[in-house]
C-alpha positions in Angstrom: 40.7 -10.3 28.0 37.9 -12.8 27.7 35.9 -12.3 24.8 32.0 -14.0 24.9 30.2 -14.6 21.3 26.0 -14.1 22.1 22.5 -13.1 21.6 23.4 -9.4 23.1 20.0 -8.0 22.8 16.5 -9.1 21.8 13.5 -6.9 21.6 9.7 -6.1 20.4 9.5 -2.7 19.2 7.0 -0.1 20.3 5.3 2.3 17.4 7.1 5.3 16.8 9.0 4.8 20.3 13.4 4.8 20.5 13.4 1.2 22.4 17.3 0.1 23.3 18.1 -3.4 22.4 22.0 -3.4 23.7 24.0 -1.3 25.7 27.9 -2.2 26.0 28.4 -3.2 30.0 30.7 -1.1 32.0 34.4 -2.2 31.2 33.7 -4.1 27.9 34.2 -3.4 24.3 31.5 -5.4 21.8 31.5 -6.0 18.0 28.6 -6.3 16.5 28.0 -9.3 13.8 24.1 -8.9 12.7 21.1 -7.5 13.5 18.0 -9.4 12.1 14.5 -7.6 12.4 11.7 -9.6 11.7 8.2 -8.0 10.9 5.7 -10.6 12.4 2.6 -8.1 10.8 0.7 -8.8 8.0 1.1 -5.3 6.8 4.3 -4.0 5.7 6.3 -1.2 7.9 9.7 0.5 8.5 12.3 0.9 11.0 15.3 3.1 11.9 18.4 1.8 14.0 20.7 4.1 15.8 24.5 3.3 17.1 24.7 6.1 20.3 28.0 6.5 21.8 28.3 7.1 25.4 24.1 6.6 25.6 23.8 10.3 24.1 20.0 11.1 23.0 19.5 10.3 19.5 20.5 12.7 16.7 20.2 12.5 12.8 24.1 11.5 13.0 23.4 8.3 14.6 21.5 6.7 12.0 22.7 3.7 10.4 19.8 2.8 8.8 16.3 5.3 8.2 13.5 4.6 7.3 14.3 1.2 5.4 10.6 -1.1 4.7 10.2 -4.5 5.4 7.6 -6.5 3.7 4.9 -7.8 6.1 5.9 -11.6 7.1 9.6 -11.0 6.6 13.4 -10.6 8.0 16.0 -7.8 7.3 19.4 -9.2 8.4 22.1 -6.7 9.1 25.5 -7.3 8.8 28.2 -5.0 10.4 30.9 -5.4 12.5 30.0 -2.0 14.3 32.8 -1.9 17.0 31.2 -0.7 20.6 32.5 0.9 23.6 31.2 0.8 27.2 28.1 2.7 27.3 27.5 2.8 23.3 23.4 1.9 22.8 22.0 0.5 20.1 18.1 1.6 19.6 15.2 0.9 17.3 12.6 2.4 16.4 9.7 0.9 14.4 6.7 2.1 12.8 4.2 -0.8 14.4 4.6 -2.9 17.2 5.2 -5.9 15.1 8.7 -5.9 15.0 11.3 -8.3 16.5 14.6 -7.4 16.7 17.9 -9.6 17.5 21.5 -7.9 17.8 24.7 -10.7 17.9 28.0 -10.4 18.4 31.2 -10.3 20.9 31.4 -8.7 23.9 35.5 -8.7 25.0 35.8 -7.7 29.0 
């Protein structure tokens, strides 16, 4: 089983709008080692981040962070070691379009 250590998603958030930043391949398992979301605004905001197994539509019980602010000009690092499965989707959601989000880890195929 190979296993590949990378930048598995990166994305900009759109206002109020579930955006995906990694879906697990077909046939691979991933662990994820941080999430960093950066707020590039100059006012401060908030995000949400969902874990989805299987891609299903986003539910309160998928939450593994809600509502959490980040100061204007700052980073939020995350660090898990969330264990994915094939299809599993990670999604943010931020209250501006300022926000940069990163997800790392190991996807094993």
């Amino acid at each position: 089983m190979p296993t590949t250590y990378k930048v598995l998603g990166q994305v900009v958030s759109t206002a109020t709008v579930n955006v995906n930043v990694y879906t697990v391949p077909a046939s691979t398992l991933a662990i994820i080692s941080s999430i960093v979301i950066t707020n590039r605004g100059t006012d401060g905001t908030t995000f949400r981040l969902a874990v989805r197994p299987n891609a299903a539509s986003v539910e309160d019980k998928h939450y593994v962070a809600y509502d959490v602010p980040i100061a204007r000009n700052d980073t939020t690092v995350l660090s898990f070691g969330i264990t994915m499965d094939a299809a599993d989707v990670i999604t943010i959601n931020g209250a501006n379009n300022n926000l940069s989000v990163s997800v790392f880890g190991t996807e094993i195929s």
